[in-house]
N, CA, C and O of each residue as an XYZ file, in Angstrom:
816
protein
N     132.811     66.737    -54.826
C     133.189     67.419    -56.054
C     134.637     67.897    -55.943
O     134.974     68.401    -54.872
N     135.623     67.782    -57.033
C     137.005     67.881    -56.986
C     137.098     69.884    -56.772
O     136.290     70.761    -57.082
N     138.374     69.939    -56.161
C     138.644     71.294    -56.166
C     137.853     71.897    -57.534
O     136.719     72.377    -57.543
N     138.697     71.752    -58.599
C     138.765     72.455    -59.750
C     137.087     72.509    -60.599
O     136.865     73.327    -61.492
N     136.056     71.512    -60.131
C     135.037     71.012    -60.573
C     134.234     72.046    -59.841
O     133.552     72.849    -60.478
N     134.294     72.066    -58.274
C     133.703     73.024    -57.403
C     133.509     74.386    -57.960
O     132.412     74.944    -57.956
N     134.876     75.049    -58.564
C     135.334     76.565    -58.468
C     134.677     76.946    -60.402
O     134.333     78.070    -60.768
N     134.670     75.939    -61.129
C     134.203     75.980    -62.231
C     132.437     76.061    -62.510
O     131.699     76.394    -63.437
N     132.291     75.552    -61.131
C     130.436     75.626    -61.139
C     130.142     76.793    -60.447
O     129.150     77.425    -60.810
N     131.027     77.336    -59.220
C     130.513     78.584    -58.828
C     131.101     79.847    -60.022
O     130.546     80.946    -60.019
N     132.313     79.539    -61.053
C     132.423     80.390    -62.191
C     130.478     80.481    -62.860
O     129.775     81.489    -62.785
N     130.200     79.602    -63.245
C     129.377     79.397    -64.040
C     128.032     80.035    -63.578
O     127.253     80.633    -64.320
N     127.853     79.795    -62.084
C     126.708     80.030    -61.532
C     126.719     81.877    -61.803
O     126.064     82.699    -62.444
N     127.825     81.859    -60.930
C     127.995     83.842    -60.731
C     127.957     84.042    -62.322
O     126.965     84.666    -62.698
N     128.719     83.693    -63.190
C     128.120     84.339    -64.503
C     126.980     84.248    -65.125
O     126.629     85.139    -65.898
N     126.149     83.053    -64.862
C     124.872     82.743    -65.303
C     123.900     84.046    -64.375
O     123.112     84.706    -65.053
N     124.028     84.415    -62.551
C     123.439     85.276    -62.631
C     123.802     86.645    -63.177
O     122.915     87.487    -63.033
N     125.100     87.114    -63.871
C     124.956     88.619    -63.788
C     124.667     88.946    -65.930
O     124.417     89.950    -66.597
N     124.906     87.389    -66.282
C     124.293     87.329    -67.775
C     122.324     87.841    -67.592
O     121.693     88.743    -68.144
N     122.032     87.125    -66.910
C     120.837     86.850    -66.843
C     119.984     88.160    -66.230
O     118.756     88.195    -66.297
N     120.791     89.250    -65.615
C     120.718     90.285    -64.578
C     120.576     91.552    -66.314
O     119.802     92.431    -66.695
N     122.026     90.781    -66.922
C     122.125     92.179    -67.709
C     121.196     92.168    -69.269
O     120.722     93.097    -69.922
N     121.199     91.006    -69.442
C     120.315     90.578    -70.835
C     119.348     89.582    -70.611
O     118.935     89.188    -71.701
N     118.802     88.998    -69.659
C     117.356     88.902    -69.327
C     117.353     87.098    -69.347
O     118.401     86.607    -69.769
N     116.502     86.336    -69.017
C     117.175     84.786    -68.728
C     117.365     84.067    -70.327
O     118.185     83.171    -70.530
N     116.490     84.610    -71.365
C     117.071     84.004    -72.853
C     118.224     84.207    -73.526
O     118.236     84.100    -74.752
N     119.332     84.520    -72.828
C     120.341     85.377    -73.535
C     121.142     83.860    -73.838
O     120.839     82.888    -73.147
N     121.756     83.794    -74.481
C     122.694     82.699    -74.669
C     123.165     81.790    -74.094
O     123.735     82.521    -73.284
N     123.454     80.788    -73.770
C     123.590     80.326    -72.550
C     125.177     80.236    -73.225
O     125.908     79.813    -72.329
N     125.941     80.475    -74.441
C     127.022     80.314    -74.710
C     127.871     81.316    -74.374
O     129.074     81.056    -74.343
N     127.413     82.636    -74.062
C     127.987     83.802    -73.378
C     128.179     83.527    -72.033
O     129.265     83.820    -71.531
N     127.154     82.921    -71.245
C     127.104     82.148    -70.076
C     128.921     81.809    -69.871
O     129.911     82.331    -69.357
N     128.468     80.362    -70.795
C     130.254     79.690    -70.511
C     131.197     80.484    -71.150
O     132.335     80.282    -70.726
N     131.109     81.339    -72.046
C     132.242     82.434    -72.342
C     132.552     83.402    -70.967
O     133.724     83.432    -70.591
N     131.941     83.880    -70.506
C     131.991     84.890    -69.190
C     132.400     84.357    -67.738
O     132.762     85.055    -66.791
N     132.267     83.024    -67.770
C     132.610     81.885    -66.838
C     134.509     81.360    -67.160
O     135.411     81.021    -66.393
N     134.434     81.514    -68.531
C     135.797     81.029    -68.577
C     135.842     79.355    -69.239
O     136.843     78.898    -69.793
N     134.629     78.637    -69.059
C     134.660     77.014    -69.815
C     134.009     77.225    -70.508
O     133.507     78.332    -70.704
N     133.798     76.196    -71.127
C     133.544     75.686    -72.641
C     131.809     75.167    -72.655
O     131.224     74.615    -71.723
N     131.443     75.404    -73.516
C     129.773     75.299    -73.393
C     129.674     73.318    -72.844
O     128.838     72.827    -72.084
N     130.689     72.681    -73.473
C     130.391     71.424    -72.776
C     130.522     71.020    -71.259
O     130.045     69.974    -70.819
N     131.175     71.891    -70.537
C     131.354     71.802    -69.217
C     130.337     72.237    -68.471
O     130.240     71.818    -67.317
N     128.959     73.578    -69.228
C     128.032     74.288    -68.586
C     127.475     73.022    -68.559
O     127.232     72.556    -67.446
N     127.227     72.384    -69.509
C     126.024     71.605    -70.221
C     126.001     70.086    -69.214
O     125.132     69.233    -69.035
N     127.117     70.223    -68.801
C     127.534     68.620    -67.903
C     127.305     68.653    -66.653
O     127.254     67.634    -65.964
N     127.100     70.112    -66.105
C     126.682     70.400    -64.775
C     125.011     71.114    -64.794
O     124.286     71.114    -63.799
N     124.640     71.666    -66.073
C     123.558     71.933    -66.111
C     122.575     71.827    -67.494
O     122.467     72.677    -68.377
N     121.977     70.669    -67.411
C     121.310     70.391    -67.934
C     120.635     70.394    -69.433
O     120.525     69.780    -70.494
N     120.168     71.889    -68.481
C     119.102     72.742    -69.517
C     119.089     73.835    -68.612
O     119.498     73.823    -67.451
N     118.450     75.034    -69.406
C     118.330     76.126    -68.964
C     117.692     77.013    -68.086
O     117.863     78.222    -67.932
N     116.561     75.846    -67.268
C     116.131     75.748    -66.489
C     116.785     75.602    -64.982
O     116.749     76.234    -63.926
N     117.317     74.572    -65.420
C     118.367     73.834    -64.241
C     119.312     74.938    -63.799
O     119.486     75.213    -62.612
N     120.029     75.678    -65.001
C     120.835     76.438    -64.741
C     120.109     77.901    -63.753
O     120.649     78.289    -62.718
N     119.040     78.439    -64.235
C     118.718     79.715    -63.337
C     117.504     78.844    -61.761
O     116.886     79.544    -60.959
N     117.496     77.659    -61.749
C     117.196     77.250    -60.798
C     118.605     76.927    -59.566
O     118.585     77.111    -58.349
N     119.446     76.534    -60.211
C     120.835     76.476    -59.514
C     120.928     77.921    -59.224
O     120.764     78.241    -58.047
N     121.177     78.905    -60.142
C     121.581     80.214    -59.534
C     120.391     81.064    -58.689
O     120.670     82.235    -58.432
N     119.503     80.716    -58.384
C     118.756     81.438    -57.446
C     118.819     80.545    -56.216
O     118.405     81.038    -55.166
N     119.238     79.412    -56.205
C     119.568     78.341    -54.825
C     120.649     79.048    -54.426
O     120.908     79.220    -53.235
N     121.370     79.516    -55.404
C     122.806     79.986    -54.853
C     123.016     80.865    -54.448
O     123.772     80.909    -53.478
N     122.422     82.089    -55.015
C     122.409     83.685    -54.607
C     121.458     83.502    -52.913
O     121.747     84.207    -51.946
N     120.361     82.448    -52.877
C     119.928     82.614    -51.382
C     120.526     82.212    -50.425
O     120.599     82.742    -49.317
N     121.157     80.916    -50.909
C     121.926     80.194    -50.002
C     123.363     80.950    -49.226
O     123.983     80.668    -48.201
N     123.545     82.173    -50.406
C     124.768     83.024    -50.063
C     124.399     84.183    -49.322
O     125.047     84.535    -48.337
N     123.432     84.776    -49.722
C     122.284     85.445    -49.006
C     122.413     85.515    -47.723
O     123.041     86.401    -47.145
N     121.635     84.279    -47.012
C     121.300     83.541    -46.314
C     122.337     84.221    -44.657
O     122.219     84.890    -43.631
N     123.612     83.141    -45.736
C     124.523     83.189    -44.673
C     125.818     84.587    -44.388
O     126.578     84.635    -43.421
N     125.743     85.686    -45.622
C     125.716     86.954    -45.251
C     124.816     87.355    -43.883
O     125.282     87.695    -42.796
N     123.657     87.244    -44.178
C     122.840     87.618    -43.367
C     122.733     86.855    -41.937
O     121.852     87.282    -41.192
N     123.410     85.936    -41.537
C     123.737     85.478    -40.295
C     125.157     85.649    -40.195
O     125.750     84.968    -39.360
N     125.782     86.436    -40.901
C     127.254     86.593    -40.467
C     126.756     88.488    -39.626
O     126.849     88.778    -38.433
N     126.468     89.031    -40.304
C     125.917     90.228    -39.874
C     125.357     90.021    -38.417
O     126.099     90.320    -37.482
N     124.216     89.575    -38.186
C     123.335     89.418    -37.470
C     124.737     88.744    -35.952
O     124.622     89.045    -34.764
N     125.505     88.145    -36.345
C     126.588     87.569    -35.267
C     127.607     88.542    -34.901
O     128.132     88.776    -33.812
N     127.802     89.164    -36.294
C     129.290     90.100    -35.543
C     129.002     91.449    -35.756
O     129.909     92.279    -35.817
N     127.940     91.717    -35.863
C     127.964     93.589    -35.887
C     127.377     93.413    -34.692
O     126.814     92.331    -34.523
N     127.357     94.557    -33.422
C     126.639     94.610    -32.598
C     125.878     95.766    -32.335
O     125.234     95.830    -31.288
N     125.868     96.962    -33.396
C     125.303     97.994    -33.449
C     124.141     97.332    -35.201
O     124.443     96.782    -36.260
N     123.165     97.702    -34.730
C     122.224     97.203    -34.898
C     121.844     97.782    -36.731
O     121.203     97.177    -37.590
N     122.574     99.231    -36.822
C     122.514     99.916    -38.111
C     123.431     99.851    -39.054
O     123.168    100.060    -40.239
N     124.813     99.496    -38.531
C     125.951     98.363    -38.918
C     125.557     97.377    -39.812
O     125.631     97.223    -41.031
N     125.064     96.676    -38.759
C     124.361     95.129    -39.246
C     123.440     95.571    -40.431
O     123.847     95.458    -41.587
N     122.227     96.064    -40.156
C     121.569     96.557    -41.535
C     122.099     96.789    -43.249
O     121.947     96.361    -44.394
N     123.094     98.183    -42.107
C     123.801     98.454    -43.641
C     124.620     97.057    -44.284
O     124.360     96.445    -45.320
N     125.427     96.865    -43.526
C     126.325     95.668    -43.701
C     125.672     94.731    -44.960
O     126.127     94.608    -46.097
N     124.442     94.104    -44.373
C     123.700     93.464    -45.231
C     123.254     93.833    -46.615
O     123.376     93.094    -47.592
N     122.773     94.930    -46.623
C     122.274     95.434    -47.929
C     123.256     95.515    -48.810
O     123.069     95.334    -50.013
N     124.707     95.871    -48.151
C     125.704     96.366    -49.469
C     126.342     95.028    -49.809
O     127.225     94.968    -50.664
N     125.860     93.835    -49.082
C     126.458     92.251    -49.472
C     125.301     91.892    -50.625
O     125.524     91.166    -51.594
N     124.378     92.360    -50.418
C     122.845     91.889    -51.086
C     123.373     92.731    -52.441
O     123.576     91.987    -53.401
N     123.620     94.099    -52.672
C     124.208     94.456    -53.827
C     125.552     93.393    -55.028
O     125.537     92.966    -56.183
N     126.523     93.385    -53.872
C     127.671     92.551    -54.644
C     127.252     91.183    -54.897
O     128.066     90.485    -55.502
N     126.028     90.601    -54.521
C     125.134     89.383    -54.770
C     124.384     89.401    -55.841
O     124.110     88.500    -56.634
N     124.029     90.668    -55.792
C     122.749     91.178    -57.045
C     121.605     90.302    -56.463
O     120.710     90.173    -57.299
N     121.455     89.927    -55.777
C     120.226     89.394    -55.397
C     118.769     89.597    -56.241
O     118.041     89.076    -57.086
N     118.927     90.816    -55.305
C     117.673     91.576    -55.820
C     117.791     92.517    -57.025
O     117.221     93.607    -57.076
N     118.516     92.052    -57.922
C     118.136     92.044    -59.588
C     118.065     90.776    -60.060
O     117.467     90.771    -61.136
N     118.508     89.424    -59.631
C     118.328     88.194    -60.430
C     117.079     87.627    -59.819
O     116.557     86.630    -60.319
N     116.515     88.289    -58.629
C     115.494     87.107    -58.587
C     113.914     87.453    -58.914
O     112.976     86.674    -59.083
N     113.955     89.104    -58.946
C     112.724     89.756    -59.561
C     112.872     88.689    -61.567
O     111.886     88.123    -62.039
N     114.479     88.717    -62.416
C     114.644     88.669    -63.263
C     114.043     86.625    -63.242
O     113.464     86.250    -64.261
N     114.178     85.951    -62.507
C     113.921     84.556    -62.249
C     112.121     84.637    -62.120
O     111.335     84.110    -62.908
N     111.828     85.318    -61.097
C     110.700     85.174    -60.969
C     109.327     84.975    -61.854
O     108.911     85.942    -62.493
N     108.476     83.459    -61.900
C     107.779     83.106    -62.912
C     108.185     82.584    -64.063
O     107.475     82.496    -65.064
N     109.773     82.080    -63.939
C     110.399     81.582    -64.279
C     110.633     79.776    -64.323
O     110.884     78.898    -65.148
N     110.314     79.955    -62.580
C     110.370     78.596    -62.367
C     109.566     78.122    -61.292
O     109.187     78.941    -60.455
N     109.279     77.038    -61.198
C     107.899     76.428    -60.344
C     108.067     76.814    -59.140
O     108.860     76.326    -58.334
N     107.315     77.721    -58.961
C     106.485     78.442    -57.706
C     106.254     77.233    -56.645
O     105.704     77.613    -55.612
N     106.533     76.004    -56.697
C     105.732     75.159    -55.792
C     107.061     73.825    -55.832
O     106.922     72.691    -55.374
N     108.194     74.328    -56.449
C     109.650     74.097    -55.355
C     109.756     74.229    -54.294
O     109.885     75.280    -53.666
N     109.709     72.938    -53.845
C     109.900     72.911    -52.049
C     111.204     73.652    -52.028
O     111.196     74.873    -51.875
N     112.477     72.896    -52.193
C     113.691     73.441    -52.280
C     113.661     75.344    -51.953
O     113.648     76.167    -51.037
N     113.661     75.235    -53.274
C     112.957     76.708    -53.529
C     112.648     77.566    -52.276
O     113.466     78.226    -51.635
N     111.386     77.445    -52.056
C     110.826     78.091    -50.911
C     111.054     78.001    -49.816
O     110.689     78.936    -49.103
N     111.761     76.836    -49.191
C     112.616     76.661    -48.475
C     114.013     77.640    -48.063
O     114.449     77.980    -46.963
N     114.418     77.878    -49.253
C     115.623     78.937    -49.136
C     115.028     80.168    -49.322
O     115.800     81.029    -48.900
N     114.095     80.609    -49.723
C     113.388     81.942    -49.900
C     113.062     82.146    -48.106
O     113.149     83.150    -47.399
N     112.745     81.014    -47.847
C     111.953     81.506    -46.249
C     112.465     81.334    -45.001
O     112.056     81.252    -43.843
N     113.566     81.303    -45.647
C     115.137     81.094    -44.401
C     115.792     82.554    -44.610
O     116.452     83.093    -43.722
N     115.521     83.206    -46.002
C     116.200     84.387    -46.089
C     115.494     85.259    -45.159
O     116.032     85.617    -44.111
N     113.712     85.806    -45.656
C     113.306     86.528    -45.317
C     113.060     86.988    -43.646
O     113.067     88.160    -43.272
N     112.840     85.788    -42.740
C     112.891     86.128    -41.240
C     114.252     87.103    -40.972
O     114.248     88.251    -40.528
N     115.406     86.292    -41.376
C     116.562     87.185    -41.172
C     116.274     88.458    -41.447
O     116.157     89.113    -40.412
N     116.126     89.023    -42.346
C     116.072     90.442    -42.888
C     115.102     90.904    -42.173
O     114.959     92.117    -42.321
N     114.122     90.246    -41.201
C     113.273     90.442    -40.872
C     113.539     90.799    -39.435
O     112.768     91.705    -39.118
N     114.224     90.493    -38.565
C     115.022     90.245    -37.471
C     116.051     91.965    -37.850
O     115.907     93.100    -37.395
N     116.673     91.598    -38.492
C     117.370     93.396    -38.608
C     116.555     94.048    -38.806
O     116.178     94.688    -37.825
N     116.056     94.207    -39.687
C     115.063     95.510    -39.291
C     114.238     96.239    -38.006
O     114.175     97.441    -37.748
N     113.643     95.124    -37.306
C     113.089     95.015    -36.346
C     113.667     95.230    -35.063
O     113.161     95.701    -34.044
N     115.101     94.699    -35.345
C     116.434     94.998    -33.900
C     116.366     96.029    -34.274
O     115.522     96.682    -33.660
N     116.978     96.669    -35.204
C     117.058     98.560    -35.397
C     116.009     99.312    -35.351
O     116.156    100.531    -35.263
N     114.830     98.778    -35.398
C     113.668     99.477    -34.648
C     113.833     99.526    -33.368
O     113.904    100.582    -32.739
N     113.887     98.717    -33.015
C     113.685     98.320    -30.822
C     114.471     99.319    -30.721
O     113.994    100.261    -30.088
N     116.154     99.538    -31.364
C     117.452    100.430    -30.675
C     117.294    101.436    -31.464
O     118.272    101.687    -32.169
N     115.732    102.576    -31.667
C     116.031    103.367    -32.606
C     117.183    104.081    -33.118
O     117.665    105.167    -32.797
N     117.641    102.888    -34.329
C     118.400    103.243    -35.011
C     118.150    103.363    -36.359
O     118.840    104.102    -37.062
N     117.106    102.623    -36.856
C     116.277    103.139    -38.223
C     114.492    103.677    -37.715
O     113.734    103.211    -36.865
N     114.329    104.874    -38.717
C     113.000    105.346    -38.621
C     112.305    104.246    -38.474
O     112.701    103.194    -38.977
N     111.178    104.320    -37.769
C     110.113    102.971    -37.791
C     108.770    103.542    -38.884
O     107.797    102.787    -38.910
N     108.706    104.579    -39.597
C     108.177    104.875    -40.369
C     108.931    104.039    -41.474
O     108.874    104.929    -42.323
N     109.330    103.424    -41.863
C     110.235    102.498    -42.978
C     110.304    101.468    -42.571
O     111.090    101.184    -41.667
N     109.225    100.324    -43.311
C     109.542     98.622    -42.802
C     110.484     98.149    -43.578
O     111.171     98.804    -44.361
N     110.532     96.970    -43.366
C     111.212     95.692    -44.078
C     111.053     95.526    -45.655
O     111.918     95.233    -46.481
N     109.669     95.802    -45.837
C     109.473     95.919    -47.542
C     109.683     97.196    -48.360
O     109.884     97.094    -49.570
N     109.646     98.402    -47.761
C     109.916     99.626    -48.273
C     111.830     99.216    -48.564
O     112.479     99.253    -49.609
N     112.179     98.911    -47.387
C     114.042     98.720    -48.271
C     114.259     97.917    -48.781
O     115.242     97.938    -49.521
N     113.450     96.749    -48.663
C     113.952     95.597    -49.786
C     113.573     96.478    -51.045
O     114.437     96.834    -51.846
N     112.371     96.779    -51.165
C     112.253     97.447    -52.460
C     113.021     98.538    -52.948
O     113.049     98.780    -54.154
N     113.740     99.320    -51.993
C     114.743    100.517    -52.863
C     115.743     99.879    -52.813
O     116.626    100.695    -53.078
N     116.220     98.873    -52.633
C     117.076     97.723    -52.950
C     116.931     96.844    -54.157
O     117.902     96.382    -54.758
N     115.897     96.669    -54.431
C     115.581     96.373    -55.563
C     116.089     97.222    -57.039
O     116.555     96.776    -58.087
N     115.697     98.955    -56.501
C     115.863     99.542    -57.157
C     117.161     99.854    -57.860
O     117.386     99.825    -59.070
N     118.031    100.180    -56.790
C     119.459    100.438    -56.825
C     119.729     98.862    -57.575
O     120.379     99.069    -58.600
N     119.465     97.472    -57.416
C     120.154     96.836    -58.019
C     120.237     96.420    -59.851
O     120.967     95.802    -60.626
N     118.936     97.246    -59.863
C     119.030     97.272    -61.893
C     120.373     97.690    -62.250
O     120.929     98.443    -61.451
N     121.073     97.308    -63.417
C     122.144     97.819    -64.056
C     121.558     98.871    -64.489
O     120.466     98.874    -65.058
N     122.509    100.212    -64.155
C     121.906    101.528    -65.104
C     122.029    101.325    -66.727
O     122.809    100.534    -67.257
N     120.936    102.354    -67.550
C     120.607    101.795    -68.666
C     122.466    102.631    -69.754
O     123.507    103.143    -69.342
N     122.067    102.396    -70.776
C     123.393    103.184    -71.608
C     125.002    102.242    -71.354
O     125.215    101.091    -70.971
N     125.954    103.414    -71.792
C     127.416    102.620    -71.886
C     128.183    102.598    -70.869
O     129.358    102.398    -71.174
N     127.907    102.771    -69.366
C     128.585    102.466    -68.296
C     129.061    101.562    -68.116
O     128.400    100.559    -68.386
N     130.143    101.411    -67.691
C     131.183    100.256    -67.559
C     130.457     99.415    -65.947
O     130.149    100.233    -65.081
N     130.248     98.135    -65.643
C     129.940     97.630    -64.673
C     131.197     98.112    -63.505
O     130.676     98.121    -62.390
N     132.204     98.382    -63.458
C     132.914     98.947    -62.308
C     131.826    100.067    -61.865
O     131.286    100.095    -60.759
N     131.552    101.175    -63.137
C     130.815    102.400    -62.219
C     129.806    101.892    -62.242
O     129.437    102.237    -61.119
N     129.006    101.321    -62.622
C     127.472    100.859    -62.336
C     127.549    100.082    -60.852
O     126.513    100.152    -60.192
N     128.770     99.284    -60.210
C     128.757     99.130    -58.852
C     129.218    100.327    -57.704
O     128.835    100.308    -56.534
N     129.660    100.837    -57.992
C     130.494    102.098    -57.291
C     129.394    103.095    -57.034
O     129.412    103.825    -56.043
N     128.055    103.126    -58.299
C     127.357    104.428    -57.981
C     126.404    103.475    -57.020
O     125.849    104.179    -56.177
N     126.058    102.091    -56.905
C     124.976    101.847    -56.334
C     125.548    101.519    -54.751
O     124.793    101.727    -53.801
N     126.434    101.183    -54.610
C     127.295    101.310    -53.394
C     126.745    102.753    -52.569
O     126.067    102.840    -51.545
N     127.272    103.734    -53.372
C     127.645    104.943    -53.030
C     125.938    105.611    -52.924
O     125.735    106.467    -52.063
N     124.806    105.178    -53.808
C     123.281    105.990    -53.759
C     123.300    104.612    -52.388
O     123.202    105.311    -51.380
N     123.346    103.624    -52.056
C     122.962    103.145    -50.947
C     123.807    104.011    -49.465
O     123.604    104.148    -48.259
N     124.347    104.234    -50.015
C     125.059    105.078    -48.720
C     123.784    106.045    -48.271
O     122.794    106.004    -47.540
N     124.338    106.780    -49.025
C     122.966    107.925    -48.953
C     121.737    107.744    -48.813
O     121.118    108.642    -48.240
N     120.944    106.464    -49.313
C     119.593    105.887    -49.000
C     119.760    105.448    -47.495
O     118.690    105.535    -46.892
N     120.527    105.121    -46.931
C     121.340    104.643    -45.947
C     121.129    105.709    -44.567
O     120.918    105.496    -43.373
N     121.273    106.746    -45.258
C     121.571    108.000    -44.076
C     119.996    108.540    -44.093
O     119.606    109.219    -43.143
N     119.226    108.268    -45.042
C     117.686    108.722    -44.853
C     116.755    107.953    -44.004
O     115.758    108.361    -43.409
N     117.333    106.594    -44.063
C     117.193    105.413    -43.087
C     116.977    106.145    -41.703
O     115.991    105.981    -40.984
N     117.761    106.757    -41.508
C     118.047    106.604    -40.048
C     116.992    107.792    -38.829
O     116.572    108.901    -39.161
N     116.840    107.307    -37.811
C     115.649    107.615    -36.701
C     115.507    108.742    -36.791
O     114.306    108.926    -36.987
N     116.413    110.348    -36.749
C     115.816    110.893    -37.077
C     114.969    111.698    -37.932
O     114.254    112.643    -37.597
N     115.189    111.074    -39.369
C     114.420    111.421    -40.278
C     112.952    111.202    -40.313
O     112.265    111.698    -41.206
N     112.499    110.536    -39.449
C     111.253    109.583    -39.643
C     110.182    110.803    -39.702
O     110.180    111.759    -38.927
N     109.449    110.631    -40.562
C     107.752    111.539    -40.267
C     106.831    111.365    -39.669
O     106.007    112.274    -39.571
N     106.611    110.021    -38.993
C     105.772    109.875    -38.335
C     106.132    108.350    -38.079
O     106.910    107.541    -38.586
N     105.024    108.337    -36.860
C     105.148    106.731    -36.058
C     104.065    105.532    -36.747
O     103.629    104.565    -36.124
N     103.807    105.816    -37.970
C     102.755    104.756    -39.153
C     103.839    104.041    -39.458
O     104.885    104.594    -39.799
N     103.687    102.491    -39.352
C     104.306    101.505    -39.820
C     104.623    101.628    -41.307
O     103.813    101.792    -42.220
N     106.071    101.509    -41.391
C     106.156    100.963    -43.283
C     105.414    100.088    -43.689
O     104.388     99.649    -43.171
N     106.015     99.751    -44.821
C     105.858     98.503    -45.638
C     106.427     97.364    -45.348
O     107.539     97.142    -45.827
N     105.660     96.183    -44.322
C     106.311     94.831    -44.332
C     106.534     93.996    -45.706
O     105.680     94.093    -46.587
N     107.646     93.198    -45.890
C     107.626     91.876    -46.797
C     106.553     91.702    -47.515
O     106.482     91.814    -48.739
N     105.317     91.303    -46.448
C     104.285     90.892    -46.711
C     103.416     91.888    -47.722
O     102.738     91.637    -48.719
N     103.630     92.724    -47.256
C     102.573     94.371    -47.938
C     103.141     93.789    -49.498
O     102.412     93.254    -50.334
N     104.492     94.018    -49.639
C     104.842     93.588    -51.569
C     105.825     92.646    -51.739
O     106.951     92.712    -52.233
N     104.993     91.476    -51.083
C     105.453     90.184    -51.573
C     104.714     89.731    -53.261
O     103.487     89.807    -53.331
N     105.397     89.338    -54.378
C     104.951     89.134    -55.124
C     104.532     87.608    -55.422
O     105.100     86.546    -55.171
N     103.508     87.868    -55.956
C     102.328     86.750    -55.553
C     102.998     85.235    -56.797
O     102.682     84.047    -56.735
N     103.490     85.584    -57.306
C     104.178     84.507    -58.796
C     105.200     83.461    -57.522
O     105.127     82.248    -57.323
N     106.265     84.687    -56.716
C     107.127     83.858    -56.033
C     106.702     83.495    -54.290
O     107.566     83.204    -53.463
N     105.473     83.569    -54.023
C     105.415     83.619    -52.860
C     105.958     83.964    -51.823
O     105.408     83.761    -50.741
């Protein structure tokens, strides 16, 4: 794919997820290529149908995911670093607002698909678990309890906030979710919530 062809599909993709994040996956797909910068015939030549398009952008957000999450896992060597590190990449990804927003969306029984879903989750699975061993996060808090207040923080707040402060405050409440994280807050030695505990059953 030519330079300019490349940088026009990842325009398209990143706007297709934060359209789809802020007005839900029926929103226009012509705001899509307005917010991207091309022309609805250029969306349409790389994607299909509208399907194609939020199936491309959830390949993409994991695939980016993915390899956040092995850049962490390589060069932080403090173990709560690495954690944080990850989560505040998973924010500027929106991850975890486009793919709750995808989910049941599209065929559950995409190899592809699940394939990149299950390359993400060990990773995340692996930090958590290192910062357990080096108590550096409470072990009263699994893997699924922060994906899920991750989840939370990544909704756009509701009303007329400008998306600059709608990233700045979730940055900034992850900080602070961040510092409750940590070993000695814990209440007790009862396992969190794994993955598994609220994996949702639509996306496997």
């Amino acid at each position: 794919m030519r330079t300019d062809a490349r940088r026009n599909r990842e325009r398209v993709l990143t706007a297709a997820r934060d359209v789809f994040v802020e007005h839900g996956v029926t929103a226009p797909l012509d705001v899509v290529a307005k917010r991207a910068g091309v022309g609805i015939a250029t969306l349409y030549r790389r994607f299909p149908d509208r399907t194609a398009l939020m199936r491309a952008v959830a390949l993409d957000v994991l695939a980016r995911i993915a390899e956040e999450a092995r850049a962490a896992l390589t060069e932080e060597t403090d173990t709560f670093a690495c954690l944080a590190r990850y989560l505040h990449r998973s924010l500027d990804l929106r991850i975890a607002a486009v793919m709750p927003v995808l989910a049941g969306e599209l065929d559950e029984d995409d190899a592809e698909l699940r394939a990149a879903r299950d390359e993400v989750a060990p990773l995340f699975e692996s930090m958590v678990r290192a910062a357990h061993e080096a108590g550096t996060v409470r072990r009263d808090v699994g893997s699924g309890d922060i994906g899920l207040m991750v989840i939370r923080l990544a909704r756009p707040l509701p009303g007329a906030f400008t998306a600059e402060f709608d990233d700045e405050a979730a940055h900034r409440q992850l900080d602070i979710l961040l510092d409750g994280l940590r070993a000695e807050h814990a209440r007790d030695n009862a396992p969190g919530l794994s993955l598994e505990d609220v994996r949702d059953p639509r996306t496997g």
